[in-house]
N, C-alpha and C positions, 0 to 999 in steps of 0.2 A: 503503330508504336515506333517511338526513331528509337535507333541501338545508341548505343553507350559504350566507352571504351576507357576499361582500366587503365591505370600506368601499370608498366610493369611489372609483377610478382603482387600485388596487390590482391589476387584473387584466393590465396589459400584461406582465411576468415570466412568470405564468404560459403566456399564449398564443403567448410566442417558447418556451416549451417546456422551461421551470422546474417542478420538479416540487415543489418545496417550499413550505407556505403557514403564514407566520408569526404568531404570537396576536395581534400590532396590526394585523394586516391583516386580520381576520373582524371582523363588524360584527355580527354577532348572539353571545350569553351561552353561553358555553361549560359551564357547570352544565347545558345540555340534553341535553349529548352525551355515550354511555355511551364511556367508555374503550377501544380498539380496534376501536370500531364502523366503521361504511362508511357515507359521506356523497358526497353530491354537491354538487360546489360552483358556483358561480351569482358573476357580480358583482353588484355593487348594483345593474344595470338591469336584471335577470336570465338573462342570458347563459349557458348553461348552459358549464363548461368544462372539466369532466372529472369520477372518482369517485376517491375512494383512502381511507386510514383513516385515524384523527382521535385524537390521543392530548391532552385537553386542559388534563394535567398539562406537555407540553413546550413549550419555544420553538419547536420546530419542530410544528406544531400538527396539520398534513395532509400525509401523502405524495399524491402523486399516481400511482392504477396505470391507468390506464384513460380513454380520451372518457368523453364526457357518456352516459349513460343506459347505462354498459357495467359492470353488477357483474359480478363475475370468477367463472365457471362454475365446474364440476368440477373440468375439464383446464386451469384457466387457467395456472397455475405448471407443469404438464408442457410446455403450449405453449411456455410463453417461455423456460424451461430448453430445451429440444429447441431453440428458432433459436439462443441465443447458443450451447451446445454445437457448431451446425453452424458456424457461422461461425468460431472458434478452428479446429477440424479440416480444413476447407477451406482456409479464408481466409489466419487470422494463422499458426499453426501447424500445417501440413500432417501429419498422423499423429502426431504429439504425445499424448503421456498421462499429463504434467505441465504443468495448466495452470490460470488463473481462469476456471473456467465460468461464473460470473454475478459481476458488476459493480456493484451495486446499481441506483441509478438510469439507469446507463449501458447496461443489460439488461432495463430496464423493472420490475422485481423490489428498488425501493426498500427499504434494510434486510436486504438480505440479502446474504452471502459464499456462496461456494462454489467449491473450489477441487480438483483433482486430480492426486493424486501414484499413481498408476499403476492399482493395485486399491482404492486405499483413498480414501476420497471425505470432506474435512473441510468444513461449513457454520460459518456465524456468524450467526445474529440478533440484530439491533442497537435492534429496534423492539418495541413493544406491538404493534401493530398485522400485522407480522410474526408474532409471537408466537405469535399465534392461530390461522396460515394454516402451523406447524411442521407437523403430519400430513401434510398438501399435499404440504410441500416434500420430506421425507421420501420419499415413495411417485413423487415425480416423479424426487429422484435413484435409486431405484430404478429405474425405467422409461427414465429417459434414457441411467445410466451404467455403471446395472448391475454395481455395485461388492462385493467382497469384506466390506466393510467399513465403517463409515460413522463419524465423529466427532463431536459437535457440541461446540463452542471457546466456549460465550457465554461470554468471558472477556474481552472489552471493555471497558474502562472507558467507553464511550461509553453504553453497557446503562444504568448510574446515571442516566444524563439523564433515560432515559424508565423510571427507577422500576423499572427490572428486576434480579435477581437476578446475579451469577458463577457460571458453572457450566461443565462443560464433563464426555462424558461417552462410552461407546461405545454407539452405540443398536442397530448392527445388526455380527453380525461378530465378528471378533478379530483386533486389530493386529498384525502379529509383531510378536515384540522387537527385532529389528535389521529394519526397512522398508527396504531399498535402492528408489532411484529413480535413474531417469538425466536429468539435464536439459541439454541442447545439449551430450550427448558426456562429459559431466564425472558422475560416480555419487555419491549422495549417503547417507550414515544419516542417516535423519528418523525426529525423532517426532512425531506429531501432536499428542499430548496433551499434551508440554510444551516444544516447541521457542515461538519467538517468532512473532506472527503466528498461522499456522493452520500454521504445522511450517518454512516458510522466506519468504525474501524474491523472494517470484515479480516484481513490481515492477522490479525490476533487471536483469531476465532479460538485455533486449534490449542496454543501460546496458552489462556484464560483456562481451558480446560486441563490442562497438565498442570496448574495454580493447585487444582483443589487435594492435588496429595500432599499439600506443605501449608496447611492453614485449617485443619479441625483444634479447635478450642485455641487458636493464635489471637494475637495482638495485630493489627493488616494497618499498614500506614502505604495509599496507593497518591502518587505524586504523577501529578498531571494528567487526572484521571476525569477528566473530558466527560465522559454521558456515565461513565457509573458502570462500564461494565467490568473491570476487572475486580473491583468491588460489589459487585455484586454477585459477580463470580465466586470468592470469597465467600462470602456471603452465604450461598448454598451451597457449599464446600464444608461447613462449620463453624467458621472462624467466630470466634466469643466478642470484636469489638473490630468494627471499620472505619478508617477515616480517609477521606480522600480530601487531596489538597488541586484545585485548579483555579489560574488567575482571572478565568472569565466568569464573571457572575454568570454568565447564559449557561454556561457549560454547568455550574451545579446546580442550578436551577432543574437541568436536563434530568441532573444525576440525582435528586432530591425524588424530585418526581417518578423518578425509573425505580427507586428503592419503595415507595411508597405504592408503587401500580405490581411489584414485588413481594408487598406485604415485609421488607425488611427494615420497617422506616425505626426500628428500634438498634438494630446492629449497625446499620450505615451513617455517618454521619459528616456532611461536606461543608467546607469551607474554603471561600473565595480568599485567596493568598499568594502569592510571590513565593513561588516554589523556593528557591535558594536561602530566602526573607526566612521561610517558615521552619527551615532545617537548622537557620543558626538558631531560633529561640529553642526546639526540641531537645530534652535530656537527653545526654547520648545513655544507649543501651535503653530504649524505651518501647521498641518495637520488637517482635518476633518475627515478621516478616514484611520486608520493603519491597513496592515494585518501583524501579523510575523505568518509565518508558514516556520519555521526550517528544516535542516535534523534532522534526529533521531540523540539526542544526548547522549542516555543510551542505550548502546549496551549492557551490560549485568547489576546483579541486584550490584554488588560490586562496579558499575560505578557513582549507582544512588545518590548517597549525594553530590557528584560533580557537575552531570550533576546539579539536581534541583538547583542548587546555579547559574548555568549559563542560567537555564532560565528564572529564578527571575530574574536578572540583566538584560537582555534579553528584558523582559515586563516590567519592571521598566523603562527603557531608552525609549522604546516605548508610554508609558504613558505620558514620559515628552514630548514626539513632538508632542500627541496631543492634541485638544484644548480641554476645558472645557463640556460635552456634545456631545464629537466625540464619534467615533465609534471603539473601538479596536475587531481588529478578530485575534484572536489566538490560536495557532493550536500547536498540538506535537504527532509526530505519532511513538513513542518511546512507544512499548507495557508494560514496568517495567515500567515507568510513572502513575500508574492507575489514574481513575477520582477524587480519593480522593485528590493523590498527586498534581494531575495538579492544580486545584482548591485552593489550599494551596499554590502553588507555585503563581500565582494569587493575591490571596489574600495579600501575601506579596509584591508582586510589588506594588499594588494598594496603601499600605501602607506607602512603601517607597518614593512613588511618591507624597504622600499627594493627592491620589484622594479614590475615594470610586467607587466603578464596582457594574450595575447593569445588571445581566445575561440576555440577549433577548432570544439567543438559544443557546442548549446544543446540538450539533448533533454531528454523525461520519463518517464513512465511506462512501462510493456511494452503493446503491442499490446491482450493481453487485460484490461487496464485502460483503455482506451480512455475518456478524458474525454466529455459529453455537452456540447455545443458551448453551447448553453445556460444549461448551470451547468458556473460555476467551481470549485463547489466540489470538482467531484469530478476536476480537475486539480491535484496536489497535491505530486506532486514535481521537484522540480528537479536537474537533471545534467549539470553542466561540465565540457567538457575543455577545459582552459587549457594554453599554455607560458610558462614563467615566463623576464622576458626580466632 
């Protein structure tokens, strides 16, 4: 491994246990270091502070996998696959066999996805550095999970940062064509290879489940509601009538189907629509409870004074279709967003709607998403339960 050297006072991020090390923060010429190699990094007074891989075409320049003097063996990636595995099974979700078995940096295994819907095992590599270490990863979801079938998704737009291809492909296996999966009681058809994500919005999981104390005998109007599961959630929650609005016909198609392999093909009801379209023609005061949860719509920070303007508008128009006293759930998993912004963005809808929001709960991610306390980054969604007074 060649060492690496900080500029400067650069090192304190690192050693509260930030895995990521940025190009103005090396202090030695980046033309020396081969593209996905393994380095160990050092501050300027040489400190040794860990090892990880070095891509020194991105702004993210070093992941960090590893202390100082520790390249990653054989079995490195079976090892750390095998703890976070055990701890979803244990832990977060007890006998579960839909879930995110690796996290990236939050599982030690920076740059990488992995994710499982029953027999069929979908990864994501997001890194060069990653890259290199696929055979690994491969032979370790083998060992660990022992899967029917296996997918890989690099179908990331994040891939282009570090100069990597779209792809996505079956490497072990054969997917059925209809994949059912059950997750928290509700049965799902997924496809791996071309649902959104790596086949659904696992992220949510926990979010959907905290849904069903605010919608027995409700009105549920779910917006941009992709395969049907917050609605569906709903759904077996009690709620007396569902409608989901999304602009992809595949996507209600999804959710059509998912309400029907549900048995709730009489309470669910989807249509393909122009989210923003469908909010101006709804009555205002017509729902009991709204969910918006969006795609990400600040994809970098030069995006963000736009984006927040569209999702004030957003949650302003959602405020108007609901009733007095309803229940608004809104969500934004847009990490340049932070909880201040979102909250403001908020606030001003609230304002523009002539209502006043009283926060129920502040939550994020699912369990097996688990942020790393250290970096923010990989805290990234946000999810509001509001009453609109």
């Amino acid at each position: 491994m060649k060492p690496l050297y900080l500029n400067p006072g650069r090192e304190k991020r690192v050693l509260q246990g930030h895995r990521w090390i940025f190009s103005n923060e090396i202090g030695d010429s980046l033309s020396q270091y081969e593209p996905g190699s393994w380095v160990e990094v050092f501050s300027h007074k040489g400190k040794a502070l860990g090892c990880g891989y070095i891509n020194p075409h991105s702004l993210i320049t070093v992941r960090l996998l590893s202390g100082p003097g520790r390249e990653p063996g054989a079995h490195f990636i079976t090892e750390r696959m095998a703890r976070a595995d055990e701890r979803r099974r244990t832990l977060l979700y007890p006998d579960a066999r839909c879930y995110r078995v690796v996290f990236g940096e939050s599982d030690e295994l920076p740059g990488l996805v992995v994710d499982r819907y029953e027999d069929v095992v979908v990864y994501q590599v997001n890194t060069l550095g990653m890259t290199s270490l696929e055979p690994q990863i491969i032979e370790a979801i083998h060992a660990v999970l022992q899967p029917k079938a296996i997918v890989s998704r690099h179908d990331s737009t994040v891939r282009l940062l570090e100069g990597l291809p779209l792809t996505k492909a079956v490497v072990h296996g054969k997917v059925p064509e209809n994949h059912r999966v059950e997750l928290d009681g509700i049965r799902y058809l997924l496809d791996p290879m071309g649902g959104q994500k790596t086949g659904m919005y696992l992220d949510q999981r926990d979010n959907r489940q905290a849904l069903k104390s605010y919608v027995e005998g409700k009105k549920i109007l779910d917006l941009f509601c992709y395969n049907g599961a917050w609605s569906l959630t709903a759904a077996s929650g009690g709620a007396a009538q569902v409608l989901g609005i999304d602009e992809s016909g595949m996507a209600i198609e999804q959710a059509t189907n998912n309400a029907l392999e549900n048995d709730f093909g009489s309470l669910c009801r989807f249509e393909s629509r122009e989210v923003f379209q469908a909010l101006k023609e709804f009555p205002k005061n017509t729902f009991d409870v709204v969910i918006v949860d969006p795609p990400a719509f600040v994809k970098s920070k030069s995006a963000l004074l736009e984006a927040k303007k569209g999702y004030t508008d957003l949650n302003r128009r959602a405020l108007l279709a609901l009733r007095r006293g309803g229940i608004l759930v809104s969500c934004s998993c847009s990490y340049h967003l932070d909880e201040v912004s979102f909250r403001d963005v908020l606030l001003k809808a609230a304002q523009a709607s002539g209502r006043e929001l009283s926060l129920l709960e502040a939550r994020g991610q699912a369990k097996d998403h688990s942020p790393l306390l250290a970096m923010p980054e990989t805290r990234y969604l946000k999810c509001y339960f509001l009453q609109s007074n």
